[in-house]
N, C-alpha and C positions, 0 to 999 in steps of 0.2 A: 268543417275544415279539418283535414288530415296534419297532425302535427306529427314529425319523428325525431330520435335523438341520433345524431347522427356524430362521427367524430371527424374534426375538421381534417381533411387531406393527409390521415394518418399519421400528425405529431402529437396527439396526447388532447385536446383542449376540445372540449364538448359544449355542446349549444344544439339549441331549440329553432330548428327551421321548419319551413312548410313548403309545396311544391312551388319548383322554379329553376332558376339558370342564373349561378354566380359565378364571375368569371373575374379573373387579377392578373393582367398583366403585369410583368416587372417592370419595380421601379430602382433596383438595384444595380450595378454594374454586373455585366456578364464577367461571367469566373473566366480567369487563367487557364488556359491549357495545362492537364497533367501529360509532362510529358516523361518522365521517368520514375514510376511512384515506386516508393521502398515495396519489396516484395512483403507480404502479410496481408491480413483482413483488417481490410478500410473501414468494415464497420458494420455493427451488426444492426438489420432493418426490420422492421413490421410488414413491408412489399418486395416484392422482387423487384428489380430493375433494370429500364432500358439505358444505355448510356449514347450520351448525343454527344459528341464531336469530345470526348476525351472529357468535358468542360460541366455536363450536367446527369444528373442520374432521374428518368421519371420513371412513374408510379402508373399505372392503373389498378385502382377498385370498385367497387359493386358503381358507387356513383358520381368517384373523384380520380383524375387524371390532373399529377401534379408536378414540378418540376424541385429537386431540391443541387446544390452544389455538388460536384463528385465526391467529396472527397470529407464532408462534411460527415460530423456525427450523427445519429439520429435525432430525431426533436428537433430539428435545422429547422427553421421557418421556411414554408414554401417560397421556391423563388419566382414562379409563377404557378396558378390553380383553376381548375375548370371543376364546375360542379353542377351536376343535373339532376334532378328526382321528380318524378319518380320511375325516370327513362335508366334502365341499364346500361353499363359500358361491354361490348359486345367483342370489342377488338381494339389495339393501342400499335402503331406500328410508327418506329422513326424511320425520314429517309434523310437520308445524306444531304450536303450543300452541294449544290450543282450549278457550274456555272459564278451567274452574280445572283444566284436566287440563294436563302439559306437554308440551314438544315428546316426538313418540317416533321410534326409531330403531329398524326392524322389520329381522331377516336370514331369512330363508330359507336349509334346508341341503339336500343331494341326497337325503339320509335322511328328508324330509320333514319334519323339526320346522321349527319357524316357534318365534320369541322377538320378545316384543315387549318393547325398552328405555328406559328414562326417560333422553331424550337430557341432562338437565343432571345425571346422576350414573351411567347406566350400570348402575343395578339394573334386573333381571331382573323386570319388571311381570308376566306371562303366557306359558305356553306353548300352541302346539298342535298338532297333525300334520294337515299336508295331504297332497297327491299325492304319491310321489316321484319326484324322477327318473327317468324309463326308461331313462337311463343310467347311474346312482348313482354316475360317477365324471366330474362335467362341467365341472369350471371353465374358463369360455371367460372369465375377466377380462381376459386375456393379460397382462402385464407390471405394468403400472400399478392393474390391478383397474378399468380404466375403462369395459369392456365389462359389466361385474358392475353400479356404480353407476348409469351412464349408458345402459348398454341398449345393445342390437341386436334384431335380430328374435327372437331367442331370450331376453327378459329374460322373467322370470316374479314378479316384485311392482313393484304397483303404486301408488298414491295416487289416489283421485277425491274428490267430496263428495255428498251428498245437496241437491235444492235449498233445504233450510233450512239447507245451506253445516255441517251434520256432517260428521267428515270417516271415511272409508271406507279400507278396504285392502282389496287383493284379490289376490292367489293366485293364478296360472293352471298349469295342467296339460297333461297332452297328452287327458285327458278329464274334469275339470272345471275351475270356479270356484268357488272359495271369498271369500264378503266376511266381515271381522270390522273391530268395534268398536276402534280403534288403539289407546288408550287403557288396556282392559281383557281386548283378545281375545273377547268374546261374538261369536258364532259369528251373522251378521246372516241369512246364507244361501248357498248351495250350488248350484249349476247344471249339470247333466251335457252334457257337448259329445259329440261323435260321432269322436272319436279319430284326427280328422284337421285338424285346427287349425290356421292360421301363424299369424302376423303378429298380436298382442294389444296392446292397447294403450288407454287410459282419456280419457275425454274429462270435460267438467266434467256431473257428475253420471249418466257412463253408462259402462258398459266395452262395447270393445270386440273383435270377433272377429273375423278372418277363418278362413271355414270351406269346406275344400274336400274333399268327399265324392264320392257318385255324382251327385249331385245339382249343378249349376253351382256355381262360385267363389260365394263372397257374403260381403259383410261385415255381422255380426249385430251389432245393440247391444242391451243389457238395463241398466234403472234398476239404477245404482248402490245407492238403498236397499234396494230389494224382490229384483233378481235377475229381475223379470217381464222378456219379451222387448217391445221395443219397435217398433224398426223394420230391415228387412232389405234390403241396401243390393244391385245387379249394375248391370255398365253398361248405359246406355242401347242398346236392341235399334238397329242400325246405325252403330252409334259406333267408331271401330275397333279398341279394347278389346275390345267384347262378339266377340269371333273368333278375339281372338288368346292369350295366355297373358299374364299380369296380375298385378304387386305392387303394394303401397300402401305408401306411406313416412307417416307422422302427421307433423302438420304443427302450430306455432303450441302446442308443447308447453312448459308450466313446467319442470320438468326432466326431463330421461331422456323416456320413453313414457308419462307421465304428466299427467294435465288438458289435454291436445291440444284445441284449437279443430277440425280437420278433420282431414284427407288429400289425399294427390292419388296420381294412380292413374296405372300406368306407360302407355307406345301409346297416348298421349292421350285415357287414358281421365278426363281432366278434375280439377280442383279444385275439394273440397267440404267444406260446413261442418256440423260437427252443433253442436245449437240444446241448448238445457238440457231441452225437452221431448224429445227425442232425434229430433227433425226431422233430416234431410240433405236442404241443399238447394246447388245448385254455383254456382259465383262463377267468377269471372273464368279463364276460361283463361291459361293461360302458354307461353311455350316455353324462358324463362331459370330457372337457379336458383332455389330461390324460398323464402323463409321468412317463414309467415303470424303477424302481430300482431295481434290485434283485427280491424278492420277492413281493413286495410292489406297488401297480400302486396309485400314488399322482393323485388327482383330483382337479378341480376347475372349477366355474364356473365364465363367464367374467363380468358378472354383480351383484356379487356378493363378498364379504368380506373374503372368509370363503377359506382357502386349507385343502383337506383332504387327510391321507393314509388308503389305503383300502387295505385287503391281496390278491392278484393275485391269491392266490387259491380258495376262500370262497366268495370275498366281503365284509367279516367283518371288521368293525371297525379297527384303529390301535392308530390312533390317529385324532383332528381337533385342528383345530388353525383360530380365526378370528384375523384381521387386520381392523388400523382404516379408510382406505383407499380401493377401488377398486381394488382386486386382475387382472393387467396386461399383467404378465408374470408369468412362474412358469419352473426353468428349475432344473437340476440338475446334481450330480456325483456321485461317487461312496461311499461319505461319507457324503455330506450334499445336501439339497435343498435350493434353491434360489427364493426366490420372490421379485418382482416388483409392488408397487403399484401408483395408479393414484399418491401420494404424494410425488411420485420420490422416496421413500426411497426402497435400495434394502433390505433383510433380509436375514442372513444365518439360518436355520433349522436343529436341528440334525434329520438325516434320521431317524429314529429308533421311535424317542421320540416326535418329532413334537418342541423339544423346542428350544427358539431364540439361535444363539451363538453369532450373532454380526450385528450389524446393520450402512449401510451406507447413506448418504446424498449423491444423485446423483443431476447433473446439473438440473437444470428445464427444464423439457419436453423429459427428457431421457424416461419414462416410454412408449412413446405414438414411441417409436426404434420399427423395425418391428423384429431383428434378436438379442439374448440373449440366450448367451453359456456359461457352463460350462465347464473349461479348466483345470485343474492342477492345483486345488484350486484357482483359480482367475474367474472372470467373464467377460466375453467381451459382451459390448453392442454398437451393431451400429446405430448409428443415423441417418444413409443416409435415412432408411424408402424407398430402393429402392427394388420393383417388382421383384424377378429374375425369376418369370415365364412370364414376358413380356420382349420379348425379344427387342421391338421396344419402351420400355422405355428409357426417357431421362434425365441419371443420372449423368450429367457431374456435379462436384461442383467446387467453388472457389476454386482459386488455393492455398490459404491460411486454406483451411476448415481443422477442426479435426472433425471428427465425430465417429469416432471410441474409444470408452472407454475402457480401461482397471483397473479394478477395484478388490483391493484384498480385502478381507473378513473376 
């Protein structure tokens, strides 16, 4: 019999388990809406976190997905907790309340079950089995579980919608897609890829793939409802991408790799937008930093004071803004931008206007955090400063550490 020590759902309190599946629905009332929280840091955490309807903040790590209050201290008793071993957690993604259906809280494991949870209680709505891992033992969250909620090129659930704005989950593999039903798990449909995949990622009403075979690089989209292929994306023939060897970062994403407005494509192979009929069409080149809004792609340089909005179809001007500080970071939402400079202080920005709305005092040496997200009007910043494209990085921390910020604006 395998015994490990494991620590329970990331509040401090350690025990002796063996293989299995503990699961706690809440028995507590569902929290208050935050609906105007003082500007500052909420609170400093052991995970990163997703936030569910203003109301809850969860967790994914190596083998617990957990729920605690938003607004709550650390060490907050879970409000509800899922717990698996010796299966890893592979991906954590929340979707919205839709409808009379509520918000849900889907985990992916390496073993391939897939669980789909009723984020305001933490029951157990649906199970399913997709792909597994062809690693079965891969938690790349690093420390904080931030690589797991927030993605990297290796995250494998997703969120889109259909364009009558259903909302869709999808599954990816190293040789299929799978869409289901968030809500119930009805199994929408199924798509076979060719077993050599990167880089996946969902745009509003389309997922997509990058697929490199014998056949040139390409990036494939297929309707989020149906799974039919739509349009398939290479660089323009003399562009100096199409020659050379080529990633795509998604760009203009709601959270993690999820509901992306476009991409932009490495050796200037350009910036580009997909359209809700699953058109790709390119916008404004860049040569700074760049994170696309709507219409608007915010630029900045790292050595420099200064963020700018340029228009995604022209290049033109929109607005600038310098800063007394080394612009850091620079992330955003759907209604303001966030900056990070060398002097720790975060900045909220209205999108539109370039002007301040609220300014925070972050801990000293927050700014120099490698991962800083924009969440449902809150900010999370990780301080672990862990690698997750190294996979043979070593990012254990003190068993007392918070590195993980939660910070409203």
């Amino acid at each position: 019999m395998v015994l490990v020590l494991v620590a329970s759902c990331g509040v401090g309190t350690y025990f002796m388990v063996k293989p299995g599946e503990w699961h706690t629905a809440a028995t507590a009332r569902y929290p208050d809406a935050v609906a105007s929280p003082r500007s500052g840091v909420v609170a400093a955490l052991r995970a990163a976190p997703l936030i569910v309807e203003r109301r809850l903040r969860v967790f994914g790590t190596e083998h617990d997905v957990w729920a605690e209050p938003l607004t709550a201290a650390d060490g907050h008793p879970p409000f509800w907790s899922y717990h698996r071993f010796p299966a890893d957690v592979t991906g954590v993604v929340a979707i919205p309340a839709h409808g009379a259906n509520p918000p849900m809280v889907v985990v992916k494991w390496s073993d391939g079950a897939l669980a789909g949870m009723d984020g305001r209680t933490g029951t157990i709505a649906w199970r399913a089995t997709v792909e597994r891992d062809i690693g079965g033992d891969s938690y790349i969250g690093g420390p904080t579980g931030v690589a797991t909620v927030y993605g990297d090129s290796l995250i494998e659930l997703f969120a889109t919608e259909t364009r009558q704005h259903a909302p869709v989950l999808v599954s990816s593999g190293e040789h299929s897609l799978d869409a289901f039903e968030p809500a119930t798990g009805r199994r929408l449909w199924q798509v076979d890829l060719p077993g050599c995949s990167g880089v996946n990622w969902t745009g509003p009403t389309v997922v997509a793939v990058v697929l490199a075979c014998d056949r040139p690089k390409q990036v494939q989209l297929y309707d989020a409802e149906s799974g039919r292929e739509l349009t398939t994306w290479q660089p323009t023939a003399g562009s100096p991408a199409a020659n050379r060897s080529w990633f795509v970062e998604p760009s203009g994403c709601v959270v993690a790799q999820s509901m992306c407005d476009g991409f932009h494509v490495s050796n200037d192979g350009g910036s580009w937008r997909i359209h809700q009929d699953g058109s790709i069409t390119g916008v404004w080149p860049h040569d700074w930093i760049a994170v696309d809004v709507g219409d608007l792609t915010l630029e900045y340089l790292s050595v420099r004071d200064t963020v700018r909005a340029v228009s995604g179809l022209d290049g033109s001007p929109v607005w600038q803004r310098s800063f007394a500080g080394t612009v850091s970071d620079v992330t955003a939402d759907r209604t303001s931008v966030y900056v990070v400079t060398d002097r720790d202080e975060l900045s909220r920005l209205d999108q539109r206007t370039g002007q301040a709305q609220s300014q925070v005092q972050l801990p000293a040496g927050a700014h120099r955090s490698f991962h800083v997200y924009a969440t449902d009007g809150y900010v999370v910043i990780d301080r672990s400063n862990f690698d997750f494209t190294d996979r043979n990085a070593k990012w254990r921390l003190p068993r007392d550490a918070r590195p993980a910020l939660l910070v409203a604006t």
